[in-house]
C-alpha positions as CSV (number, residue, x, y, z in Angstrom):
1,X,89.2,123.6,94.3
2,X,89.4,125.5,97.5
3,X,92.4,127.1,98.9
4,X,94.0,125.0,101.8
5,X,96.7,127.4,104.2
6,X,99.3,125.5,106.2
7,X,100.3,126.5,109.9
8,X,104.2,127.6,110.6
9,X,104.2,123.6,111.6
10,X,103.0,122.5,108.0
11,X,105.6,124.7,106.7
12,X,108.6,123.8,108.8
13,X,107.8,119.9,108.3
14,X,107.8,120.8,104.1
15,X,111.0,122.3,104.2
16,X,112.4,119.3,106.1
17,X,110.8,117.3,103.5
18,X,111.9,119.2,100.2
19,X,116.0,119.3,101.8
20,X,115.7,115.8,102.3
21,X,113.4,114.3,99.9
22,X,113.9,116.3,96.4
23,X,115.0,114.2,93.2
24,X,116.8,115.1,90.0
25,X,114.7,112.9,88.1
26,X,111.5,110.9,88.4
27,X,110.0,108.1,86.1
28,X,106.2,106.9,85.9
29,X,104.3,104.6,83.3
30,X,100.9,103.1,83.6
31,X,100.0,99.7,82.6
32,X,96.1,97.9,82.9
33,X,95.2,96.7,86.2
34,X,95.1,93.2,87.1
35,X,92.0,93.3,89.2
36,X,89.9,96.1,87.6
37,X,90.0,98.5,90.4
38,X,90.9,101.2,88.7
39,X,91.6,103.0,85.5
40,X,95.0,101.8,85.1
41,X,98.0,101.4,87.9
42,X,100.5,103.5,87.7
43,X,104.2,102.6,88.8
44,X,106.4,105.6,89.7
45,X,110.2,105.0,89.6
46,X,112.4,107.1,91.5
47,X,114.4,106.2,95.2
48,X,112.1,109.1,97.0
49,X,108.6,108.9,99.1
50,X,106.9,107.8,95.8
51,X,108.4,104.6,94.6
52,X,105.9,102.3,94.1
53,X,102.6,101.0,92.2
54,X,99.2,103.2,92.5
55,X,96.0,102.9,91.6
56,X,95.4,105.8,89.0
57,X,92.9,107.5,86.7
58,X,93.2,109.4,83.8
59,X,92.8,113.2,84.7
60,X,92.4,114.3,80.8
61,X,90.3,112.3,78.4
62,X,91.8,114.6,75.0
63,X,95.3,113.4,75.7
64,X,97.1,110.0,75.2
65,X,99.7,107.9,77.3
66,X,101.1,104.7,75.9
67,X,100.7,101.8,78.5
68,X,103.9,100.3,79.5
69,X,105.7,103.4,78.8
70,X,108.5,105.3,80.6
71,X,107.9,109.2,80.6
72,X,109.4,111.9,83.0
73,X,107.1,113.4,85.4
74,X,106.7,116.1,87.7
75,X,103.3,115.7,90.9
76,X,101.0,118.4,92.2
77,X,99.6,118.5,95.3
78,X,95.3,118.6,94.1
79,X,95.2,121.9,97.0
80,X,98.1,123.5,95.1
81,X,98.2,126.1,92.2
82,X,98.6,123.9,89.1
83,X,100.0,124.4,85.7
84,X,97.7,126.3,83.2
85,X,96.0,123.0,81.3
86,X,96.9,120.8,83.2
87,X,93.2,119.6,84.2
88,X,90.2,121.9,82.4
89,X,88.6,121.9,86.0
90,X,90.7,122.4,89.4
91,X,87.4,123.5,91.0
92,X,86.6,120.2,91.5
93,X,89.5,118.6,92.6
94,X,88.2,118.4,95.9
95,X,85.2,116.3,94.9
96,X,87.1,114.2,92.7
97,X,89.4,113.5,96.2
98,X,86.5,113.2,98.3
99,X,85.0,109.8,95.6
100,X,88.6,108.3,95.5
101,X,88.2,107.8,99.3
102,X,85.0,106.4,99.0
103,X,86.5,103.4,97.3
104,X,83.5,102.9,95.2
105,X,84.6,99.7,93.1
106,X,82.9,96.6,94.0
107,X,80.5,98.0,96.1
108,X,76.5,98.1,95.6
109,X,74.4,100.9,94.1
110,X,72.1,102.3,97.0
111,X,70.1,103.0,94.1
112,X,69.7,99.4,93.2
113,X,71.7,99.8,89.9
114,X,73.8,96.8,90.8
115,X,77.9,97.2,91.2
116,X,80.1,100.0,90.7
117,X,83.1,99.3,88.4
118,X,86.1,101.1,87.5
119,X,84.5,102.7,84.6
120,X,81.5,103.9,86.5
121,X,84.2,106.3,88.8
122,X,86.7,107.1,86.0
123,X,83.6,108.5,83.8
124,X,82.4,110.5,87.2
125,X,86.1,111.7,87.4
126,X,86.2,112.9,83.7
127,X,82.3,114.5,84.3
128,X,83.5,116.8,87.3
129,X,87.2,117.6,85.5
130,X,86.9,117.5,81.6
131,X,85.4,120.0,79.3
132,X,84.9,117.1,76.7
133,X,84.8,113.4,77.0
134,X,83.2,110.4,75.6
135,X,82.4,107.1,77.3
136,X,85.0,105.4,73.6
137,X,87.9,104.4,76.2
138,X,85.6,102.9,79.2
139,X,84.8,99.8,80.1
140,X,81.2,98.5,81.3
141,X,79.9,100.9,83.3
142,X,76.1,102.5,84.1
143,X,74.8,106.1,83.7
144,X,72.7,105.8,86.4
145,X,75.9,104.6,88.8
146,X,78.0,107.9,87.3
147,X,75.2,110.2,87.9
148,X,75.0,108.7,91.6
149,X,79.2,108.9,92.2
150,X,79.0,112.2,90.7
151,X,76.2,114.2,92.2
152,X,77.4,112.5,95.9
153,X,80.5,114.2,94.9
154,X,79.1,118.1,94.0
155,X,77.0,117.6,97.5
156,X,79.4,115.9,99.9
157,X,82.6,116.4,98.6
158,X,82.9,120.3,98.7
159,X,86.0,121.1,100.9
160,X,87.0,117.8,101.0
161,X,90.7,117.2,102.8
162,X,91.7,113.5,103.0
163,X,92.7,112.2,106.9
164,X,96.1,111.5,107.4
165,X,95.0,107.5,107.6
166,X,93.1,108.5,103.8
167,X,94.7,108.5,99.9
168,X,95.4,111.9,98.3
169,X,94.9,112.1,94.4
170,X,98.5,113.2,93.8
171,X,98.5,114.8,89.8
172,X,101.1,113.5,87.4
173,X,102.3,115.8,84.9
174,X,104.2,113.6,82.6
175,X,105.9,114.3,79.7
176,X,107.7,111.9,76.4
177,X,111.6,111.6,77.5
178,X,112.6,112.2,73.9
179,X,110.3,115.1,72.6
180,X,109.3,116.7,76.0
181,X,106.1,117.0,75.4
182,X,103.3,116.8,77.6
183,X,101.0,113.4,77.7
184,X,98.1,112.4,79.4
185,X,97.3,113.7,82.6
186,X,97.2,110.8,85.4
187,X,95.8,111.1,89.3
188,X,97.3,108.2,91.5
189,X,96.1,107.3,94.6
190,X,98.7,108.0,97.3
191,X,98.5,107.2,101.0
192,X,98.6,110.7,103.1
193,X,101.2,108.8,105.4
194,X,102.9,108.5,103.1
195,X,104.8,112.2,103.4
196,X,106.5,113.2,106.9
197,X,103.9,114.8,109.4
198,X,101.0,114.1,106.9
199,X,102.3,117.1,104.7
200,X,101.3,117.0,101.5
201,X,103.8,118.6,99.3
202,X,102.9,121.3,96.9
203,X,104.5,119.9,93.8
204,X,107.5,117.7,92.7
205,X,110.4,119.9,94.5
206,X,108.8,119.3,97.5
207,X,109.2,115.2,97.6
């Protein structure tokens, strides 16, 4: 990941944002979705810029998350320091940004490997973020489609920063409501417009 520096603008239009936008408490779960666009959708809960459903995709293989499931959760901005662990590979959050507005899913191999799926970007996801993963938890995908999403990604997506009419990967740290700890890592697909100015905030203080 490369370092991103906001003008005094940027700055003045986030602290508008944080005074008027910060939350005591915000809820997200995933569940399957319906139309097999993406890993999972993921619903956050909370009466700030978020609320809503997302497409998502799982930003940590190692880890679980119960689908269904309500758990406390704090977002990262992809250009912003992160928590130690929270994703073995930050370096590439700019690729990993850069395929998520390529909207891959349904669309035809230039290789002539037929149609990308869901599975096909979540395992180029994993390939440019994890240390370890396995294809165990994927649908029906090809090697030759991941190879093509991610090598696209290493040569096009370097220094990637989404438009303001583009989606921002927005990372979900969330975390079991009764034992605190930390679950499965989850990246959701949030429209840039969605924050005033086009600002995207640091972390969760700042929504």
């Amino acid at each position: 990941m490369k370092k991103w520096y906001l003008t005094g603008f940027c700055f003045l239009a986030l602290s508008v944002s944080s005074a008027s936008f910060a939350q005591t408490e915000r809820l997200m779960s995933v569940a399957s979705n319906p139309n097999g666009l993406s890993y999972f959708d993921i619903t956050i809960k909370d009466s700030g810029l978020l609320n809503g459903v997302y497409k998502g995709w799982c930003g940590d293989w190692t880890t679980h998350i119960e689908h269904n499931v309500d758990y406390n959760a704090k977002f990262y901005s992809p250009y912003s320091e992160l928590p130690e662990g929270l994703v073995d590979h930050p370096e590439n959050l700019d690729e990993v940004n850069w395929i998520l507005n390529q909207h891959f899913v349904g669309k035809t191999s230039p290789g002539g490997f037929g149609v990308y799926t869901y599975s096909d970007v979540q395992l180029a996801i994993w390939a440019l973020l994890d240390t370890f993963y396995d294809d165990s938890t994927a649908g029906p995908y090809s090697p030759q489609r991941v190879e093509e999403i991610r090598s696209q990604a290493l040569s096009l997506g370097s220094d990637f920063y989404p438009r303001c009419s583009q989606v921002v990967g927005i990372i979900l740290e969330p975390r079991d409501r009764t034992t605190g700890n930390r679950v499965q890592t989850t990246i959701s697909e949030v429209p840039r417009n969605h924050f005033p100015k086009c600002v995207i905030p640091d972390n969760d203080d700042s929504i």
